[in-house]
C-alpha positions as CSV (number, residue, x, y, z in Angstrom):
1,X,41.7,-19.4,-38.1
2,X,39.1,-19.1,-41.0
3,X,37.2,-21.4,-39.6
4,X,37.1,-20.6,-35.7
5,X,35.9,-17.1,-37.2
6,X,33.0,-19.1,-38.9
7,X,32.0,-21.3,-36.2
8,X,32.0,-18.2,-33.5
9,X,29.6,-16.5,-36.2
10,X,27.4,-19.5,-36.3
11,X,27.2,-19.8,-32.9
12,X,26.1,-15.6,-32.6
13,X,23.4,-16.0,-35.1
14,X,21.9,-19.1,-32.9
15,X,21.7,-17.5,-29.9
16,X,20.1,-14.6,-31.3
17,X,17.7,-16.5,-33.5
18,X,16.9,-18.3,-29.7
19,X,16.8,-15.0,-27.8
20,X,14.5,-13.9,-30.5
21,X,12.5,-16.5,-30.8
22,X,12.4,-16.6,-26.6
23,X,10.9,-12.5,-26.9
24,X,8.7,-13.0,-29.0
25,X,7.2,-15.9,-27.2
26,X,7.6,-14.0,-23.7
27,X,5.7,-11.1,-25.0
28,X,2.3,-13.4,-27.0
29,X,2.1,-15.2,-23.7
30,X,2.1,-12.0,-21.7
31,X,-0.4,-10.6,-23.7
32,X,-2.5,-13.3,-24.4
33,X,-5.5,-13.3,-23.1
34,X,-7.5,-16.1,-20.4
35,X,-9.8,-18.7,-21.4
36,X,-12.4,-16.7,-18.6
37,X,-12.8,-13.8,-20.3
38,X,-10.5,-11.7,-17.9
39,X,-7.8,-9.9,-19.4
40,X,-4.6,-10.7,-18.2
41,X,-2.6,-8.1,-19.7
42,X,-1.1,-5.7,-17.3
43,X,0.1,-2.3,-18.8
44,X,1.6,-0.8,-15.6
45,X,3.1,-1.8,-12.2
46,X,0.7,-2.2,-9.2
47,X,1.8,0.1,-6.7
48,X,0.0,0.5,-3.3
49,X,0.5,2.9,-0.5
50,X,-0.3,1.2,3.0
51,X,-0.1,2.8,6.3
52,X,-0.4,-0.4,8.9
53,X,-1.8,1.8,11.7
54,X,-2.0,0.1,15.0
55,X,-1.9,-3.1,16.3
56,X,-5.1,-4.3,18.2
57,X,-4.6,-5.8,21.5
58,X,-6.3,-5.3,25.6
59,X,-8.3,-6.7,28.1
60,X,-11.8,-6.8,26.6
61,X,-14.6,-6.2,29.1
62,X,-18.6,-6.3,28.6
63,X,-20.2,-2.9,27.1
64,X,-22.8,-1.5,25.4
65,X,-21.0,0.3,23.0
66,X,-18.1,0.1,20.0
67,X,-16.7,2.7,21.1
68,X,-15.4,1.5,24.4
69,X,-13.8,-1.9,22.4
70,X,-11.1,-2.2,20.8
71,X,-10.1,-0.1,17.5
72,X,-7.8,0.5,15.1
73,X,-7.2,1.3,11.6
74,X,-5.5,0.5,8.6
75,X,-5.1,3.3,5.4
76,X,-4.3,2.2,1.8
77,X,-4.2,3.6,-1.9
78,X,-2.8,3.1,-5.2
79,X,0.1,5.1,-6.6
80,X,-0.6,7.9,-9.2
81,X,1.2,5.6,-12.0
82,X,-0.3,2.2,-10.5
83,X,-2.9,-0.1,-12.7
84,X,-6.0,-0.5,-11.0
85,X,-5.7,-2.4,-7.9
86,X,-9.1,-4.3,-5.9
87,X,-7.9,-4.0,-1.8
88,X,-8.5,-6.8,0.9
89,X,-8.6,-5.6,4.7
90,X,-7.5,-8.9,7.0
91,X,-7.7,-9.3,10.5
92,X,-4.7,-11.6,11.8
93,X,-6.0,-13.4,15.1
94,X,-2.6,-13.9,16.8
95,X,-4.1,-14.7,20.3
96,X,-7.6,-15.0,21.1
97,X,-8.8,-17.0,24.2
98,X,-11.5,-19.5,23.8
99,X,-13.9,-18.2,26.0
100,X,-13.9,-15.4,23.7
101,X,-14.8,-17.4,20.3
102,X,-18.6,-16.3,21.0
103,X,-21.2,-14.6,18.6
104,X,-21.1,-11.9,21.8
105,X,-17.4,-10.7,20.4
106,X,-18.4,-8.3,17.8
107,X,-16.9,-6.6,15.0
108,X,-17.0,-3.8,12.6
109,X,-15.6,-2.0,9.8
110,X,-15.8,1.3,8.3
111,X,-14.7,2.9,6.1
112,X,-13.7,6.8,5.9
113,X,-16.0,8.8,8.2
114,X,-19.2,7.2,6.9
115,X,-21.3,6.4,9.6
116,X,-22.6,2.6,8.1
117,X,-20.3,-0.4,8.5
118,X,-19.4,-1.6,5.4
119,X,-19.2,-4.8,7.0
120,X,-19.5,-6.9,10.8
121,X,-19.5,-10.1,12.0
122,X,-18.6,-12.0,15.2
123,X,-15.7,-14.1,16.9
124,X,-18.0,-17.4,16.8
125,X,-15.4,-20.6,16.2
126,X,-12.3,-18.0,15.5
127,X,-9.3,-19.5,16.8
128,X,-5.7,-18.3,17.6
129,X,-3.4,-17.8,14.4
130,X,-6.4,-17.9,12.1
131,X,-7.1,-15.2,9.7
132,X,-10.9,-13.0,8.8
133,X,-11.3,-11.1,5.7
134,X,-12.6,-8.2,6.9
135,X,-13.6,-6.8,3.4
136,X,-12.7,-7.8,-0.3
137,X,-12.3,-7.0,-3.4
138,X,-12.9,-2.9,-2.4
139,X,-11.4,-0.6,-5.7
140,X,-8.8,1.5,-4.5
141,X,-7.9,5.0,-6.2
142,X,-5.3,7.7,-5.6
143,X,-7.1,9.0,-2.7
144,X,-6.3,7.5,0.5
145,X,-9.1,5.2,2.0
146,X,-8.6,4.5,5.7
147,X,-10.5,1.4,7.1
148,X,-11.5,1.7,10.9
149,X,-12.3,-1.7,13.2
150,X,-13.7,-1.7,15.8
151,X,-14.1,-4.9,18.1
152,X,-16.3,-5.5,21.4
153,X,-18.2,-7.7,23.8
154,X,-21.7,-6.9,23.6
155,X,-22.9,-6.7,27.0
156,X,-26.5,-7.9,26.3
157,X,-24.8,-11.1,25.1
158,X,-22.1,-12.7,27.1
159,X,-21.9,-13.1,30.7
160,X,-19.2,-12.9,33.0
161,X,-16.9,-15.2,32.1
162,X,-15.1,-13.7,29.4
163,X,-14.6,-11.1,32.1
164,X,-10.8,-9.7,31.4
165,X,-9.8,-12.0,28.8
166,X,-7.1,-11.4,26.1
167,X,-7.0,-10.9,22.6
168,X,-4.2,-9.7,20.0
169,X,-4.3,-9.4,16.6
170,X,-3.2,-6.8,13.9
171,X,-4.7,-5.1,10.3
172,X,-3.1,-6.1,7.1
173,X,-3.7,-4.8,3.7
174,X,-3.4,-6.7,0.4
175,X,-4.2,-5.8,-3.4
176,X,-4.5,-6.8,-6.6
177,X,-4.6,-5.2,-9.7
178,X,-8.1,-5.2,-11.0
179,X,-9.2,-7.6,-14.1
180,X,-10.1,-6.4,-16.8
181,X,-13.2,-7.3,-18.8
182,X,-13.2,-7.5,-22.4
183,X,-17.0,-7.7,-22.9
């Protein structure tokens, strides 16, 4: 019986020497630092708040104006307790005819109520289930930012065959938390 007592006590003091040695390794790794210079030590959770908004879908037709495109809007911020986070704003091109893959379909994105884009481009060579990066890398805080697209033909540059075409595609929001640099 002695030594059934013996070996069970052995056997303890192993697995806490290896769950030991396992924690202390687990937490030098999670603190240790990349060979890059950017700290990849992480002191909090990354929480985001993310309202979706609307999808964006229709019949596009030629204008002179943004305003009569499409639009919708995506809203995002970080938690009260979150690290700091860096947000991405992605358009997802579900369906997008090909007539429509011109530099005459248009699009912008702002940001709040300021009245400059913080970024634009065109539909040139898009294709269906494809993905644009609307904006990167933006630094989140506790205050809500909302993100507005808008998307249209530019009348001055297409003609009439991308006359009552379709296109479908929705705003997502990602983040990360934000590196930290030890310089």
């Amino acid at each position: 019986m002695q030594k059934i007592i013996n070996n069970v006590i052995i056997v303890l003091i192993v697995i806490t020497i290896c769950l030991v040695t396992f924690s202390i390794t687990y937490a030098w790794f999670v603190t240790s630092q990349s060979t890059n210079n950017i700290n990849a030590v992480s002191s909090g959770k990354l929480e985001i708040i993310y309202d979706k908004g609307q999808d964006v879908n229709g019949t596009l037709r030629p204008s002179s104006s943004k305003e009569t495109g499409l639009m919708a809007s995506v809203k995002i911020k970080q938690s009260e307790n979150s690290v700091d986070a860096l947000g991405t704003v992605t358009l997802n091109v579900v369906n997008i005819d090909s007539a429509l893959s011109i530099k005459g379909l248009k699009w912008e994105l702002y940001k709040d109520s300021d009245n400059v884009a913080v970024a634009n481009g065109t539909f040139e060579g898009v294709t269906s289930n494809s993905e644009i990066n609307l904006i990167e890398d933006v630094l989140l805080t506790t205050s809500e930012t909302t993100f507005t697209l808008y998307i249209w033909l530019n009348g001055s540059e297409v003609d009439n065959s991308v006359m009552n075409k379709s296109f479908s595609a929705y705003i997502s929001a990602t983040a990360r938390s934000k590196p930290v640099d030890l310089n």
